[in-house]
N, C-alpha and C positions, 0 to 999 in steps of 0.2 A: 516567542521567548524574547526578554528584554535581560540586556545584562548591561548595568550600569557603574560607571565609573565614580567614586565618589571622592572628591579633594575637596580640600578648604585653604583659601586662599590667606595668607596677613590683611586685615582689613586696610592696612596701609597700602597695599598691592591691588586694592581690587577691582582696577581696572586693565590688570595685565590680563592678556588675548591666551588663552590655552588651548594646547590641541592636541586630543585622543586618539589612540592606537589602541586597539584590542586584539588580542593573540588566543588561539588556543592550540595546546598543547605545543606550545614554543613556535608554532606558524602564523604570522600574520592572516586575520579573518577579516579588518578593516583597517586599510590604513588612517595617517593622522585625517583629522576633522575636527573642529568645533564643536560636535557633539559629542557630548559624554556618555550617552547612550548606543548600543550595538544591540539590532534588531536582526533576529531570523523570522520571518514569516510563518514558515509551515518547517517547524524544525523537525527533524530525521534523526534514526539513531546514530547515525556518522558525525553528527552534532553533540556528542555527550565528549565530554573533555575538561582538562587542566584552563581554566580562563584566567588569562593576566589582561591589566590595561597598562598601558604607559601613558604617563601625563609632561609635557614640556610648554615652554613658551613657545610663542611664536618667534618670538629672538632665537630661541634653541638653545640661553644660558642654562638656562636649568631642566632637568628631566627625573622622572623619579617611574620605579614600575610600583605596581600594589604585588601583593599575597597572592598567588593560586586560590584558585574554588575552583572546586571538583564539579562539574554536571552531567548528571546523568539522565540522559532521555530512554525514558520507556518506549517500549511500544505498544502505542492503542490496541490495535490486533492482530493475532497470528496472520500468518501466510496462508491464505486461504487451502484444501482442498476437497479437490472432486471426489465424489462419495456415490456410489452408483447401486439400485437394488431395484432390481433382484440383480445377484453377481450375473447371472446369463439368461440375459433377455433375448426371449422368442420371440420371433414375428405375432404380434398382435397383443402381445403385453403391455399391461400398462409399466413404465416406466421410471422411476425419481433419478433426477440427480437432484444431489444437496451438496451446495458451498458452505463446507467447513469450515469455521470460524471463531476464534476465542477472543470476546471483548476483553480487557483489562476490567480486572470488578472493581475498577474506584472509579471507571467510568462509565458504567452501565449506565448512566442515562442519554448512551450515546447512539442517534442513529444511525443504523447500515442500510444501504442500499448494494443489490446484489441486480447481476446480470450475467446470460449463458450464451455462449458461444458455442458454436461446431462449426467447423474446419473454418474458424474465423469470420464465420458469418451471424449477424445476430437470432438468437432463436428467442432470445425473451429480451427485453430491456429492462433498466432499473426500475427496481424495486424492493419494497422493505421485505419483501417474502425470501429466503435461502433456498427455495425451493423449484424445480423447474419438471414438471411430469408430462411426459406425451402418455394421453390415454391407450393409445391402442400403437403400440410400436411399427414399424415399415423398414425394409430394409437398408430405404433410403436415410433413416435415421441415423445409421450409423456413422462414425467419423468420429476425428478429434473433438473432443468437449474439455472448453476450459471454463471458468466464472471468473465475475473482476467484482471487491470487494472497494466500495466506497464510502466517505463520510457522506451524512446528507449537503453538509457543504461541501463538498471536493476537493476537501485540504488534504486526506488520507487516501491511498488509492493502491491497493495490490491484486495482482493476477495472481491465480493457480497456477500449476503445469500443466500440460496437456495429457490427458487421459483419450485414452482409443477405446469406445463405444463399439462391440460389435454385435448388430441382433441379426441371431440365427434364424434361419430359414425352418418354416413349421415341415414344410415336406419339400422333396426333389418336381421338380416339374418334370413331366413327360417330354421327352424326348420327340420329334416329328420325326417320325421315318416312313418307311412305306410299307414296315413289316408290321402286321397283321397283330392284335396284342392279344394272348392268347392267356385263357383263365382255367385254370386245374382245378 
C-alpha cells in the first residue's frame, strides 16, 4: 500500500526543501522525510485507518496538514480451520483433515499454499492441496493438528488453532498373565 502526499508549491518557491509526515489515525506512522510518499509492504488489517500527512519547510516557517482518507484493508482470507472426518476415527481408518479457508472473491485468482502439523511437527509441507489424509490411521497418529495458510508469495500467512486428534483403538489388547484364558 502506497499512500501519497500531494502539494504544489508557488512556482516562485520551487526550490524550497519540504518535508513529510504521515499519521494515522492521529498517531505518527512516519516521521518528517523528503519523501512524499508512505509505503507499508505487506499491509494488515491494523493498517486500515483515518490517513493525514503534514507538509512543512525545512526552515519549519511554514506547515500545513491535508484532509483525512479513511482506509480500509480487507482481509485476503479467513482464519484458517481444522476440519476433521470422519468425527471419530478408529484405528485403521483412513483419515482427512481439511484446512478451512475463505479467499476474498475479488481475489480469487489468488494462490494458497497449505501445510499440516501435529504436535508441532511437520506431517505435510506446502502445498496448493487443503487437504492432508493418512490412509490407514495408527494410534500414533493421534495429537494436536494445526494447518498454516499461505500466499504463494509469503506476504499473507495464518495458523489455525490446535485441534486434538484422537484415534481409537479397534480392540483392547490382551492382557499377559499367567492365567489360563478360558472359552464357554
Amino acid at each position: 500500500m502506497m499512500v501519497r502526499c500531494d502539494t504544489r508549491l508557488d512556482p516562485l518557491r520551487g526550490g524550497t526543501e519540504l518535508h513529510f509526515a504521515f499519521y494515522r489515525d492521529g498517531r505518527t506512522v512516519r516521521g518528517y522525510n523528503v519523501s512524499d510518499t508512505y509505503r507499508v509492504r505487506s499491509s494488515q488489517l491494523e493498517d486500515s485507518g483515518n490517513y493525514t500527512c503534514e507538509v512543512r519547510t525545512a526552515s519549519e516557517t511554514v506547515r500545513k496538514m491535508s484532509d483525512g482518507l479513511y482506509i480500509q484493508i480487507y482481509e485476503l482470507f479467513s482464519p484458517p480451520e481444522i476440519k476433521v472426518t470422519p468425527s471419530r476415527v478408529i484405528e485403521g481408518d483412513e483419515m482427512t483433515v481439511r484446512c478451512d479457508t475463505r479467499l476474498d472473491p475479488l481475489r480469487g485468482g489468488t494462490e494458497l499454499h497449505f501445510a499440516f502439523y501435529r504436535d508441532r511437527r511437520t506431517v505435510r509441507g506446502y502445498n496448493v492441496s487443503d487437504t492432508y489424509r493418512v490412509r490407514s490411521s495408527q494410534l500414533e497418529d493421534s495429537g494436536n493438528y494445526t494447518c498454516d495458510v499461505r500466499t504463494a508469495s509469503d506476504t499473507v500467512r495464518k495458523m489455525s488453532d490446535e485441534i486434538y486428534i484422537q484415534i481409537t483403538q479397534i480392540h483392547s489388547k490382551l492382557e499377559d498373565s499367567n492365567k489360563p484364558l478360558i472359552f464357554t
